[in-house]
C-alpha positions in Angstrom: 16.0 14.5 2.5 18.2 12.6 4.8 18.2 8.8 4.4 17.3 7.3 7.7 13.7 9.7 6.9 13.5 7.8 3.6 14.4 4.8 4.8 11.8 5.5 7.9 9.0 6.3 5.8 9.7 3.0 3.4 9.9 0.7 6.0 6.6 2.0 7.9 4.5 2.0 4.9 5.6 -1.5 3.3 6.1 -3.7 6.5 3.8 -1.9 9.2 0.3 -3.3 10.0 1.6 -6.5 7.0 1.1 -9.2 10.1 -2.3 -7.5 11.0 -3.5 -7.3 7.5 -2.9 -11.2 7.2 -4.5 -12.2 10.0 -7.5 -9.9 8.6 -7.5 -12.0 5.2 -6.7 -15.7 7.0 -10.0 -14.7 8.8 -11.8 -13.7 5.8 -10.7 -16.0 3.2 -9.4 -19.0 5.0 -9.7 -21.2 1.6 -7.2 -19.2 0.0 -4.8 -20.7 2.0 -5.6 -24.2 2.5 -7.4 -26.7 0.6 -7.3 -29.8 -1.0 -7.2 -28.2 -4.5 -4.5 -25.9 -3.5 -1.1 -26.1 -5.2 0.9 -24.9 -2.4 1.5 -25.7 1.5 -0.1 -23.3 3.9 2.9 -21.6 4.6 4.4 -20.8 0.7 0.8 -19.0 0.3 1.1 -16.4 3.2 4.8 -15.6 1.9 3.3 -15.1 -1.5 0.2 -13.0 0.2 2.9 -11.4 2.3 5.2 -10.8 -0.9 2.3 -8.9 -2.8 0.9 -6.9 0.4 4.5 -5.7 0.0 4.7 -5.0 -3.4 1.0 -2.5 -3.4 2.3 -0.7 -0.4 6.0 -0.2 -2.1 4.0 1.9 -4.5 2.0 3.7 -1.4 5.6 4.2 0.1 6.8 6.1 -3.0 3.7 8.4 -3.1 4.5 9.2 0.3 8.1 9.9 -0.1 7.9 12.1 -3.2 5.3 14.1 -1.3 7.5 14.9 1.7 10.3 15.9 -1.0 7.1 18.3 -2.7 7.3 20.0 0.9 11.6 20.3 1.2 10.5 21.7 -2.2 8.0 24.6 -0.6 5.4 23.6 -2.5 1.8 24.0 -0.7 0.5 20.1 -1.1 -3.5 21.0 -2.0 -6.0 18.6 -0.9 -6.2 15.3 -2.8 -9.3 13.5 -1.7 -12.8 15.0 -3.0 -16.3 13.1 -4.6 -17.3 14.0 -8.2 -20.8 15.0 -8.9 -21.5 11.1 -9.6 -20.8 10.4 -6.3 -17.7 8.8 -7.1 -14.3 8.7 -4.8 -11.3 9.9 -6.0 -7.9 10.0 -5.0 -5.2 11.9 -6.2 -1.7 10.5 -6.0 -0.1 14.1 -5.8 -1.1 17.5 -5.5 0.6 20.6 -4.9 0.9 24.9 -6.0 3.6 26.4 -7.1 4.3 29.6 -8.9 0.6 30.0 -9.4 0.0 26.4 -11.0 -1.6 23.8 -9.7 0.0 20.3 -10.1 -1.9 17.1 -10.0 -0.2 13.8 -10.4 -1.4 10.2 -11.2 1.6 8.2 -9.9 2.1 4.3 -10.6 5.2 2.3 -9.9 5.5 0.8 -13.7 4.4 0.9 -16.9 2.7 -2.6 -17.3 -1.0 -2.8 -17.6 -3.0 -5.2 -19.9 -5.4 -3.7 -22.8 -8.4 -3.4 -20.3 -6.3 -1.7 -17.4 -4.2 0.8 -19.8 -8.1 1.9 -20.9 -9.1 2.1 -17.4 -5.9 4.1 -16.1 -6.8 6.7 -19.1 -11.0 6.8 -18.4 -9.6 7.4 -14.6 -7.7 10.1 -15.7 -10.0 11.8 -17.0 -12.3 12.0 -14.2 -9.6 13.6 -12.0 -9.2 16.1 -14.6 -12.4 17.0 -14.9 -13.0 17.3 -11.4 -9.6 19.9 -11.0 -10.6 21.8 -13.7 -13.8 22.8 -12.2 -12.0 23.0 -8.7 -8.9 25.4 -10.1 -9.7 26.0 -13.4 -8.2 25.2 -16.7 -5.8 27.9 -17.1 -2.8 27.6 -14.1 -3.8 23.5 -13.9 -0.6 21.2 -15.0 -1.3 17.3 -15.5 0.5 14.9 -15.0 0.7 10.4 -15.8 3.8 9.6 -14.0 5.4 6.1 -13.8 8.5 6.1 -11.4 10.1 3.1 -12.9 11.2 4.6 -16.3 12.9 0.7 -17.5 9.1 -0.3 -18.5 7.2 1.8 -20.8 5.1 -0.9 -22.2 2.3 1.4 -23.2 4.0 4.8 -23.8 3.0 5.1 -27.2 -1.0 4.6 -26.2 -0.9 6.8 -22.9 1.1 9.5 -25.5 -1.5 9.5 -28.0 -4.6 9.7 -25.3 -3.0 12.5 -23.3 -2.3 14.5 -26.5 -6.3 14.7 -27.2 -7.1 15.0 -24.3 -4.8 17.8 -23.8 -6.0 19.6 -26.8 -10.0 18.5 -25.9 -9.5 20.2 -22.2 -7.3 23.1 -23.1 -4.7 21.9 -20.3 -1.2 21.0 -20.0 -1.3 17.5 -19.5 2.2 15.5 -19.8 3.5 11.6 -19.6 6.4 11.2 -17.5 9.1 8.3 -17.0 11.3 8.0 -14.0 13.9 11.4 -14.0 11.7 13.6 -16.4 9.4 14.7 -13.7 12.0 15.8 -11.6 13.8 17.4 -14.8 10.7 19.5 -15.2 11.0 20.8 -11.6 14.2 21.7 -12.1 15.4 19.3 -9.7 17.3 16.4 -11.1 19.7 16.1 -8.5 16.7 14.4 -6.5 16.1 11.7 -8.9 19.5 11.2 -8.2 19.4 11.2 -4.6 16.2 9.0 -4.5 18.0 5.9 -6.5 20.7 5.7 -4.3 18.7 5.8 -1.4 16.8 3.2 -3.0 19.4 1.1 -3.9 20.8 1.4 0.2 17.8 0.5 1.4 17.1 -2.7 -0.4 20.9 -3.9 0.6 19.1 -3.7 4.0 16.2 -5.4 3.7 15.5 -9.2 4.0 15.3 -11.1 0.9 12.1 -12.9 2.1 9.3 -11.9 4.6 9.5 -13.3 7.8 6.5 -15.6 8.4 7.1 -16.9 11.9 6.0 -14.1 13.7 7.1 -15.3 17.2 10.8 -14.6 16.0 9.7 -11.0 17.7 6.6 -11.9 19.5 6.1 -8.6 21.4 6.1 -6.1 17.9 3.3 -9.2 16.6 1.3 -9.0 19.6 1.5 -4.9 19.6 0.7 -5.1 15.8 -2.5 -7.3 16.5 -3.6 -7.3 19.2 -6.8 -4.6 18.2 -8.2 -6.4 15.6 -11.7 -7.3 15.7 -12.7 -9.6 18.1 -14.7 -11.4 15.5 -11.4 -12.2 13.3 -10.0 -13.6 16.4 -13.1 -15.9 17.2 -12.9 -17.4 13.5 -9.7 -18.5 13.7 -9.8 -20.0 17.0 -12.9 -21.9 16.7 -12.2 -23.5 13.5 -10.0 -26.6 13.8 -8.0 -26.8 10.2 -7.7 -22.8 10.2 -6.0 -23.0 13.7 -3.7 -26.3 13.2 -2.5 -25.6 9.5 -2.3 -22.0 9.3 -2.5 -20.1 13.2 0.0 -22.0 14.3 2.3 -22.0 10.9 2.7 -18.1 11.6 3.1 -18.6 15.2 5.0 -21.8 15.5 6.2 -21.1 19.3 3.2 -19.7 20.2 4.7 -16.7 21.3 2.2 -14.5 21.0 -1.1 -16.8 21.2 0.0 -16.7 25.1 1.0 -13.0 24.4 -2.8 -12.4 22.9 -4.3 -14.8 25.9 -3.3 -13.0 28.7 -4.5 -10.0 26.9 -8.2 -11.5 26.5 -8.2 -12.4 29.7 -7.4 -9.1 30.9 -10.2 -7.9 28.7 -12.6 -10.0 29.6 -14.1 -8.1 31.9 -15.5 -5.4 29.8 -17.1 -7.8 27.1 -18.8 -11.2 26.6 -16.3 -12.2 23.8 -13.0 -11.7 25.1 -14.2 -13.8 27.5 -15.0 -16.2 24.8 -12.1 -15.8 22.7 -9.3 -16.2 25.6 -11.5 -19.5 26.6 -11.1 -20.6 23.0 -7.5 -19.8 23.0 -6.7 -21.0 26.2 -8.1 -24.6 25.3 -6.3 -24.6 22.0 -2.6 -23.9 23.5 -3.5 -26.9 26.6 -2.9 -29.1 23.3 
């Protein structure tokens, strides 16, 4: 893989829709962010929001990298979305054929659950396998419980132990992987290799911090968020301390409030409450 396509598909999946997604919670759960019994400012919550929206969709960015090195590989990537006969959803972090085995994959980022979570990850398991062996059947079907980072294997010896049974119970290969040893069992070492020093480029490139004045680059914000639901938009505007002590912490120059009223305006036409919303807007930014 080249690295401006690994770099690409990184910086889409971790920073892409962040600003959109944060308006969506400040709407939602506005007390999260302000508050009298609050420890923190405003402002050193939504970096800390903004921080761990980051840090989930790192590991969303890795499941989509691996999988676009699965295809270089000429694997065929099976599907990985289906509903067990409890009616339950489940998702597949990987999934693929090759040489008449199918792989499935349960991909985290790092080896550190709790007691409760280390049970849960195993009980989860064991539902996907259950559903793939009736889907493929037990003899060509390869398991895997992969963490990338391979620095933390706080619960190695447990997952070990439960994948052995489980292994033997099922009659299926089943395997617990750290870091390089999935790669080593493809055969393909050289892109473990090839995936830390892309990873270790592309975090010389990236800020330190979030960004949390959005009106540094008002027209990607305004493009980013300018579709949410009209509703979001409304409870923001309306309510005084949301607007004063958060709104206008993330748009300071307020950019992109003027960006967003001409667009209500401009919408107004073709509903009632973009109407109301540019209104609300309009009288907030005469202040």
């Amino acid at each position: 893989m080249k690295y401006e396509k690994f770099k690409n598909i990184f910086n889409e999946t971790i920073f892409e829709e962040s600003k959109a997604l944060l308006i969506e919670k400040i709407a939602k759960y506005p007390n999260r962010y302000i508050g009298l019994f609050r420890p923190t400012k405003p402002k050193a919550k939504i970096l800390q929001n903004l921080l761990q929206s980051h840090e989930i969709r790192f590991g969303d960015a890795f499941e989509e990298v691996i999988e676009e090195y699965f295809k270089e590989f000429g694997y065929e990537i099976l599907e990985k979305k289906f509903v067990n006969g409890d009616n339950d959803e489940l998702n597949l972090d990987q999934c693929f054929k090759f040489n008449n085995k199918v792989y499935f994959i349960e991909q985290k980022i790092r080896d550190d659950h709790d007691s409760t979570k280390k049970r849960g990850q195993i009980e989860n398991f064991e539902k996907k396998l259950n559903e793939m062996i009736s889907k493929y059947g037990e003899r060509n079907l390869v398991g895997i419980f992969y963490f990338i980072d391979p620095d933390l294997q706080k619960n190695k010896n447990y997952y070990k132990a439960e994948l052995e049974k489980m292994s033997r119970d099922y009659g299926v290969e089943l395997y617990l992987f750290y870091g390089v040893e999935l790669f080593e069992l493809l055969n393909k070492k050289d892109v473990w290799d090839e995936i830390l020093s892309y990873l270790e480029q592309w975090k010389k490139e990236i800020p330190d911090f979030p960004e949390t004045n959005f009106d540094i680059d008002a027209e990607s914000s305004f493009e980013e968020i300018k579709d949410l639901s009209p509703s979001l938009y409304r409870k923001i505007f309306q309510d005084d301390v949301i607007f004063n002590e958060i709104v206008l912490t993330i748009f300071p120059e307020k950019k992109t409030l003027k960006l967003l009223l001409d667009y209500f305006k401009e919408k107004s036409s073709e509903k009632t409450i973009y109407k109301t919303i540019a209104n609300l807007l309009e009288e907030r930014l005469k202040n």
